[in-house]
C-alpha positions as a Markdown table, in Angstrom:
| # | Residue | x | y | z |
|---|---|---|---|---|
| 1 | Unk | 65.1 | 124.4 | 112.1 |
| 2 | Unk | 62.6 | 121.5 | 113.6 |
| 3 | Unk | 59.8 | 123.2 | 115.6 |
| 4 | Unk | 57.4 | 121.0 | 117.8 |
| 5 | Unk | 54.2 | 121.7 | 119.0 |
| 6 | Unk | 52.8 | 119.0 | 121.9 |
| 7 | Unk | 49.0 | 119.3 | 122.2 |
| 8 | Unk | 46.4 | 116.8 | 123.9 |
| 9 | Unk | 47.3 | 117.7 | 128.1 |
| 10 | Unk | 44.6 | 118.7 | 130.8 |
| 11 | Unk | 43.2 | 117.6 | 133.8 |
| 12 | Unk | 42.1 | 114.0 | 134.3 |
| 13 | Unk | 41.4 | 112.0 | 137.7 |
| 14 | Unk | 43.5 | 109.1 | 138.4 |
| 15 | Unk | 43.2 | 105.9 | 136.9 |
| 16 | Unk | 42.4 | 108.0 | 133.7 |
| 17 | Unk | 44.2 | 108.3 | 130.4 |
| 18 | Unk | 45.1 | 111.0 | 127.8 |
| 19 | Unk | 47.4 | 110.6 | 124.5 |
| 20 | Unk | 49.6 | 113.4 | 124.0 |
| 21 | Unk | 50.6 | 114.7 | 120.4 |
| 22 | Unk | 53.8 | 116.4 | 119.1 |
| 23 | Unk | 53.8 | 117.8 | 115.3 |
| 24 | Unk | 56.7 | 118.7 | 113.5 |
| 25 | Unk | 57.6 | 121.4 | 110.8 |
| 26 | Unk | 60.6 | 122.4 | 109.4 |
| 27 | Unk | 61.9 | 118.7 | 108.8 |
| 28 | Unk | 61.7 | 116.5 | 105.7 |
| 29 | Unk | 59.8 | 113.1 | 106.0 |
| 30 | Unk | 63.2 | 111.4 | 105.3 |
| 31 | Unk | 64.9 | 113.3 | 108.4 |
| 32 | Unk | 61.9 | 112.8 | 110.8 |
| 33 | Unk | 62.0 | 108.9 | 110.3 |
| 34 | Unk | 65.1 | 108.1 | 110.7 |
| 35 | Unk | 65.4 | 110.9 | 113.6 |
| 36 | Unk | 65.3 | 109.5 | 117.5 |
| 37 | Unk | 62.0 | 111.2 | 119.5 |
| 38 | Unk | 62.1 | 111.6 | 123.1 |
| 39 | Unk | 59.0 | 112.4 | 125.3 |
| 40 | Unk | 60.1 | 114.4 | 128.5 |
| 41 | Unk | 58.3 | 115.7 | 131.8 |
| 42 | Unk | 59.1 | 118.3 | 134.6 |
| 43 | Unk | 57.4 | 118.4 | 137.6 |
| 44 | Unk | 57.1 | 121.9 | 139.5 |
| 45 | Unk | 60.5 | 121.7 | 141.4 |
| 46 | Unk | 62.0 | 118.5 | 139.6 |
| 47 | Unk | 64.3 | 118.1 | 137.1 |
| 48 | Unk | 63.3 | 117.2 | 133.5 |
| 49 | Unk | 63.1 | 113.3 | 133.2 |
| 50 | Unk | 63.2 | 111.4 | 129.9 |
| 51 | Unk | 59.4 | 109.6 | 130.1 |
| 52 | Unk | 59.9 | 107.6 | 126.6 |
| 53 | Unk | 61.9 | 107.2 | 123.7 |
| 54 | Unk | 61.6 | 105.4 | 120.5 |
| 55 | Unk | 64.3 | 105.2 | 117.6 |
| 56 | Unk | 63.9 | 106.0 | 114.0 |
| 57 | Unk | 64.0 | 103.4 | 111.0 |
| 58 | Unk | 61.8 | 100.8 | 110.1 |
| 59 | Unk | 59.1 | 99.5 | 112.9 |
| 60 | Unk | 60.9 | 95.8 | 112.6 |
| 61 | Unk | 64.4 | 97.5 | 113.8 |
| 62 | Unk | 63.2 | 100.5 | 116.3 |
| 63 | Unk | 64.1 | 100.5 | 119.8 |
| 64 | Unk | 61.7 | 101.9 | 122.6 |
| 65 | Unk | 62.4 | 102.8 | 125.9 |
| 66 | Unk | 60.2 | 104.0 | 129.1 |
| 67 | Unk | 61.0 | 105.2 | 132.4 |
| 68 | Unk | 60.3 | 102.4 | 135.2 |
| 69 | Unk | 57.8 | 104.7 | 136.5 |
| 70 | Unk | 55.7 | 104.6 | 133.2 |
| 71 | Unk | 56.5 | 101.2 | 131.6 |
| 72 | Unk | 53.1 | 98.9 | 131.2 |
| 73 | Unk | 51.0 | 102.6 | 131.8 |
| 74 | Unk | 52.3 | 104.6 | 128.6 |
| 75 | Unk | 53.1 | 103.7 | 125.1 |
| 76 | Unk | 55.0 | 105.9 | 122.6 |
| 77 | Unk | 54.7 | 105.9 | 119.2 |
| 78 | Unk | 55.6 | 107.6 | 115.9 |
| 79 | Unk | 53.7 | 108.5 | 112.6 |
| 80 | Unk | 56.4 | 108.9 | 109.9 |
| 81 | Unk | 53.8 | 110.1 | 107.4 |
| 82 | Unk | 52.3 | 112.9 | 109.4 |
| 83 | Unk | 55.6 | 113.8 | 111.3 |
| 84 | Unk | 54.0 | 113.1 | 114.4 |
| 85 | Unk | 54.5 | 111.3 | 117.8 |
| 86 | Unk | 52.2 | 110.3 | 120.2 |
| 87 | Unk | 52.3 | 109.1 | 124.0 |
| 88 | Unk | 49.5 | 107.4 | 125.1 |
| 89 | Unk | 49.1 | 107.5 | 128.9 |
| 90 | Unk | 46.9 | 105.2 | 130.5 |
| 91 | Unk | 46.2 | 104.8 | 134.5 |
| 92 | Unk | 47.3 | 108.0 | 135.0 |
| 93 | Unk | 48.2 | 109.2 | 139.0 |
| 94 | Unk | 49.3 | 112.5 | 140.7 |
| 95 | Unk | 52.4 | 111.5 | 140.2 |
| 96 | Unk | 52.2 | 111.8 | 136.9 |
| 97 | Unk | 51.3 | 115.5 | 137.0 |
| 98 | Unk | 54.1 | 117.4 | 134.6 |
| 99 | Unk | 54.9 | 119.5 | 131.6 |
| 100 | Unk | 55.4 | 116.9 | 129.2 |
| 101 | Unk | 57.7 | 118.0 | 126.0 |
| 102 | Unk | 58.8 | 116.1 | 122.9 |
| 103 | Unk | 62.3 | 116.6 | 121.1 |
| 104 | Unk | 63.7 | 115.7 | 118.2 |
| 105 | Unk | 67.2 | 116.6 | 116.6 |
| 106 | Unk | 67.9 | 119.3 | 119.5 |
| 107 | Unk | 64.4 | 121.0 | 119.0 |
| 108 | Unk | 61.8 | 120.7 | 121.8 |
| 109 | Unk | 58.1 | 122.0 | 122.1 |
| 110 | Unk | 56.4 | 124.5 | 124.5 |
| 111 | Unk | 55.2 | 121.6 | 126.4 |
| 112 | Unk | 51.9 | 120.9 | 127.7 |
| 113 | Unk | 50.8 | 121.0 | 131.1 |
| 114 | Unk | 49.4 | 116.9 | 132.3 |
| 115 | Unk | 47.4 | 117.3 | 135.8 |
| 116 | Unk | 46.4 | 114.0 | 137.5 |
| 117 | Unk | 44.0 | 114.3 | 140.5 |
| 118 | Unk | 43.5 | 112.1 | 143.1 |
């Protein structure tokens, strides 16, 4: 069973960035790359929203998608070697402010809380 762990949240003033991180165990390097990674966020009272995706296989083939709300501020991507994804969110706002989660193959991470002041 895949297990997840997201790390790299906290508190940042608008107009700031932070790059998230999700680790993986319990999947082979063969699985992870050709697995699909999705990058979620709930806001307190919200449902969870799909943030980013980005497609397994080789980099000249993958597909990435973003939210409207994100696209041109954050930028997913994938470490086959380590097993890791990354989000990189840049010009952060309030709006932003969520428990961000990663999944793969049905698992997802505890999260990790994103707070954007204004």
């Amino acid at each position: 069973q895949v297990q997840l762990v997201e790390s790299g949240g906290g508190l940042v003033q608008a107009g700031g960035s932070l790059r998230l991180s999700c680790v993986t165990s319990g999947i082979t390097g063969i699985i992870f790359s050709i697995s699909s990674i999705g990058w979620y966020r709930q806001a307190p009272g919200k449902q969870r929203e799909l943030v980013a995706s980005i497609s397994g296989g080789g980099g000249g083939s993958r597909t990435i998608n973003y939210a409207d709300s994100v696209k041109g501020r954050f930028t997913i991507s994938r470490d086959n070697a380590k097993k890791t994804a990354y989000l990189q969110m840049n010009s952060l706002k309030p709006e932003d402010t969520a428990v961000y989660y990663c999944t793969i193959r049905g698992g997802w991470g505890q999260g990790t809380q994103v707070t954007v002041s204004s």
